[in-house]
C-alpha positions as CSV (number, residue, x, y, z in Angstrom):
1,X,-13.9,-2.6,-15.9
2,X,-14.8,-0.5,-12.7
3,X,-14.4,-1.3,-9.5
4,X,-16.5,0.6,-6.5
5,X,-15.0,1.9,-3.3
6,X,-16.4,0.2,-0.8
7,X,-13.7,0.6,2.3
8,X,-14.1,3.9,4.3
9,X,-12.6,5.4,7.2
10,X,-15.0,7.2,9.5
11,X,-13.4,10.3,11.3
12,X,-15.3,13.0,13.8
13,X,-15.2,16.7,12.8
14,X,-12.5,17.1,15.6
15,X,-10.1,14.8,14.5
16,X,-10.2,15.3,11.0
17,X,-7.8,17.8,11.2
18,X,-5.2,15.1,12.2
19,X,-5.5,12.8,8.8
20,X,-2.5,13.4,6.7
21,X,-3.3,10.4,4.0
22,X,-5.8,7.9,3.3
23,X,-5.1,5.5,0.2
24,X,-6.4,1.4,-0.2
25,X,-3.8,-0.8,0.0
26,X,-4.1,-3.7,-3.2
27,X,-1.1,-5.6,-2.2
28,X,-2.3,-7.4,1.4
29,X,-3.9,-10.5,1.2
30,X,-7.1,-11.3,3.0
31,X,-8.8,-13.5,0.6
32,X,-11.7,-10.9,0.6
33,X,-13.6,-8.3,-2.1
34,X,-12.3,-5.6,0.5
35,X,-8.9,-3.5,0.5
36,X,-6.6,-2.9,2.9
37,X,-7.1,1.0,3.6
38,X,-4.4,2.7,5.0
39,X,-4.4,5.8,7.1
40,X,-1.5,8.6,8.6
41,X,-2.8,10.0,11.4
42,X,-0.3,13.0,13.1
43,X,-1.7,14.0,16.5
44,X,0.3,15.1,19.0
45,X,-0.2,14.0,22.4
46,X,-0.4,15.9,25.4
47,X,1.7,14.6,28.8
48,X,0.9,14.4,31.6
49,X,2.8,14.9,34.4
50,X,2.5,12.7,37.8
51,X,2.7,13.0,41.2
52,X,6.6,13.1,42.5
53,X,7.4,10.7,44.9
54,X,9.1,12.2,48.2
55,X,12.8,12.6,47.1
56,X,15.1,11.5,49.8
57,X,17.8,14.7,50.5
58,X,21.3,13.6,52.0
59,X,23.4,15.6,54.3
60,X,26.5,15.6,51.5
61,X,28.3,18.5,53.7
62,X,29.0,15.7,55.9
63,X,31.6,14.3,52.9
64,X,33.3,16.9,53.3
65,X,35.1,15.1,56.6
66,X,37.5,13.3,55.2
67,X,36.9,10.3,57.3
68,X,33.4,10.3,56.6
69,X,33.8,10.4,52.9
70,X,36.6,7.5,53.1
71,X,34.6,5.0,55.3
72,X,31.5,6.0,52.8
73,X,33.3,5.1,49.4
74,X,35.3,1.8,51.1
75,X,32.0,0.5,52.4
76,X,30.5,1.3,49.1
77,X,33.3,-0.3,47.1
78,X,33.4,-3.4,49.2
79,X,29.3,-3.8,49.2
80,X,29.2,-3.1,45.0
81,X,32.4,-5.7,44.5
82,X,30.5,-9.1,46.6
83,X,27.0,-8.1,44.7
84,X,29.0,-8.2,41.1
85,X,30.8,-10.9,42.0
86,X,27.5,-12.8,43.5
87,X,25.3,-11.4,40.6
88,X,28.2,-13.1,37.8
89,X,28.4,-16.4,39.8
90,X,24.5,-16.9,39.8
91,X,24.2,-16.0,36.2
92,X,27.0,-18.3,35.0
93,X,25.4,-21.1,37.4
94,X,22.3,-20.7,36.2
95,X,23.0,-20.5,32.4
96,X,25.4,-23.8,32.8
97,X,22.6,-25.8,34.3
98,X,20.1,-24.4,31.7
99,X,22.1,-25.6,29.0
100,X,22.7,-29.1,30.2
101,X,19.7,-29.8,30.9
102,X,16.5,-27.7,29.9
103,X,18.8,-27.1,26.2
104,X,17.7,-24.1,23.5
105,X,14.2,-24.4,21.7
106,X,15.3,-25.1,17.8
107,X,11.9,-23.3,16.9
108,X,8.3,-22.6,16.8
109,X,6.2,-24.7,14.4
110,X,2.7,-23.2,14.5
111,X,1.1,-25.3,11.3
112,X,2.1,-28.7,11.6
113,X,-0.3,-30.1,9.3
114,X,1.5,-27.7,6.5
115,X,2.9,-29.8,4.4
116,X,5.0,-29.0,0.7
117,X,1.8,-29.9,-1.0
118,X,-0.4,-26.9,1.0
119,X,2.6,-24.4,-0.1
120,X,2.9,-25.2,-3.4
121,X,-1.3,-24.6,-3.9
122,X,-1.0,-21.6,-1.6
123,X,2.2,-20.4,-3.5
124,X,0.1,-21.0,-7.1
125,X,-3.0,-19.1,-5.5
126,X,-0.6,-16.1,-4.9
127,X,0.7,-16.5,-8.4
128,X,-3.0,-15.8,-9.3
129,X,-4.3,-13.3,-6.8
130,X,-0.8,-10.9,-8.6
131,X,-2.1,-11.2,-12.2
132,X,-6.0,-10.6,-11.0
133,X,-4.5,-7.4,-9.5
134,X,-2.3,-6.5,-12.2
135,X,-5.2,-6.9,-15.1
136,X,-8.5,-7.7,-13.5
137,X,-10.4,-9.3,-16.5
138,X,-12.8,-12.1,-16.0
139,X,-10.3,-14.8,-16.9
140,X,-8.1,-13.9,-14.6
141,X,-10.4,-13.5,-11.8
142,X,-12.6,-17.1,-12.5
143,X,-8.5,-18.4,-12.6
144,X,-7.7,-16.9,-9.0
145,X,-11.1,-18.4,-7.4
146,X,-10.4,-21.6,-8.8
147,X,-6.8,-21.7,-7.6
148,X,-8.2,-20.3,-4.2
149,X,-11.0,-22.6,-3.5
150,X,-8.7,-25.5,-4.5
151,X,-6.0,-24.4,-1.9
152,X,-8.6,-23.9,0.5
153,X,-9.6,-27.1,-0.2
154,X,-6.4,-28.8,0.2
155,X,-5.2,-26.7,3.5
156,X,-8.2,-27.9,4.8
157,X,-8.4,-31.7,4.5
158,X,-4.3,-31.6,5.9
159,X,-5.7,-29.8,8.7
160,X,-8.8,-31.9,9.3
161,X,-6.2,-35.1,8.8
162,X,-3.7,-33.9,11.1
163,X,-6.4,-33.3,14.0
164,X,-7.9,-36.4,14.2
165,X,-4.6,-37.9,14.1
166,X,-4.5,-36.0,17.2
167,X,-7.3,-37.2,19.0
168,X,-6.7,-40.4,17.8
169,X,-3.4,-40.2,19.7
170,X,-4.7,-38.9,22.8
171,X,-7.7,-41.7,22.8
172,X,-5.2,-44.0,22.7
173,X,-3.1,-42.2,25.6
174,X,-6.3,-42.2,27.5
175,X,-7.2,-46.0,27.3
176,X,-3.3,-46.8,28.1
177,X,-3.9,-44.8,31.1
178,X,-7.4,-46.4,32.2
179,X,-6.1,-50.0,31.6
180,X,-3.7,-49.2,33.8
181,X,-5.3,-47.7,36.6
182,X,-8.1,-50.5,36.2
C-alpha cells in the first residue's frame, strides 16, 4: 500500500540555505490523515546593540582618605544589614500568613468530565492508532476509526453531561439568589 506526501514546508530562496533536515513525524497524534513534519532550521542571528544609558562615574580617589572610605563602608554596612534583616522579616511574615490561610493549590484539574471510562476508550484508541502505524492494512485502519469514533463518542456525551450539570448548578444559584433579593 502507498501512501502520498501530502505535508510540505514552504521556504524562500534566501532561507533555504538555513534548513538542515526536514523529515514527517508518524508518532504525534492529531487524529488527522496529516503528519507531523519536522524541520531544523540553523540561522544565526545578528545582535543588535542599544543605546547605553548615561553611566554614572564616582570620584573613587576620594577613598583613598581614610575617613572617607571608613564612614562610606560603615554607612554601607549598617544600610545593607536593616534591608536584609527587613527583607527576611517580610518574607517569613508573609509566607506564615499565606500558609494559614490562603493554603497550597493540591493541583490543576483541566477535564473534569474525564472520567476512567473516557481513558480506557482513549487508551484502546491509542492501542489502535500504534498497530495502523506499524502495518497499515485495511483491517487495521477500519479497527482504528471504529475505536476512534467510539472514543469520540464517549468523550463527548461526558463532556456534554458534565456541562449541563453546570448550568444546571448555576440556574439554580441564580433563582436562590432572585428569591432572595425578591
Amino acid at each position: 500500500m502507498t501512501l502520498n506526501q501530502i505535508d510540505h514546508v514552504l521556504v524562500n530562496k534566501r532561507k533555504k540555505k538555513f534548513i538542515q533536515d526536514v523529515r514527517t513525524l508518524r508518532g504525534p497524534k492529531c487524529d488527522s490523515d496529516h503528519f507531523l513534519v519536522k524541520v531544523i532550521i540553523k540561522q544565526k542571528l545578528i545582535i543588535t546593540r542599544n543605546k547605553f544609558t548615561e553611566k554614572l562615574r564616582w570620584n573613587t580617589s576620594k577613598l583613598k582618605n581614610p575617613k572617607i572610605l571608613g564612614a562610606y563602608s560603615k554607612r554601607l554596612n549598617e544600610e545593607t544589614r536593616s534591608v536584609e534583616q527587613d527583607w527576611q522579616n517580610i518574607k517569613n511574615i508573609m509566607l506564615e500568613t499565606a500558609k494559614d490561610t490562603i493554603q497550597l493549590k493540591t493541583g490543576i484539574t483541566r477535564n473534569e468530565w474525564r472520567d476512567d471510562e473516557c481513558k480506557e476508550a482513549i487508551k484502546e484508541k491509542n492501542i489502535a492508532r500504534g498497530k495502523c502505524l506499524q502495518r497499515r492494512t485495511r483491517a487495521t485502519q477500519d479497527e482504528y476509526e471504529k475505536k476512534r469514533n467510539i472514543a469520540t463518542k464517549i468523550c463527548r456525551n461526558k463532556k456534554k453531561q458534565w456541562l449541563n450539570n453546570k448550568i444546571k448548578e448555576i440556574e439554580e444559584i441564580l433563582l436562590r439568589k432572585k428569591l432572595r433579593a425578591d
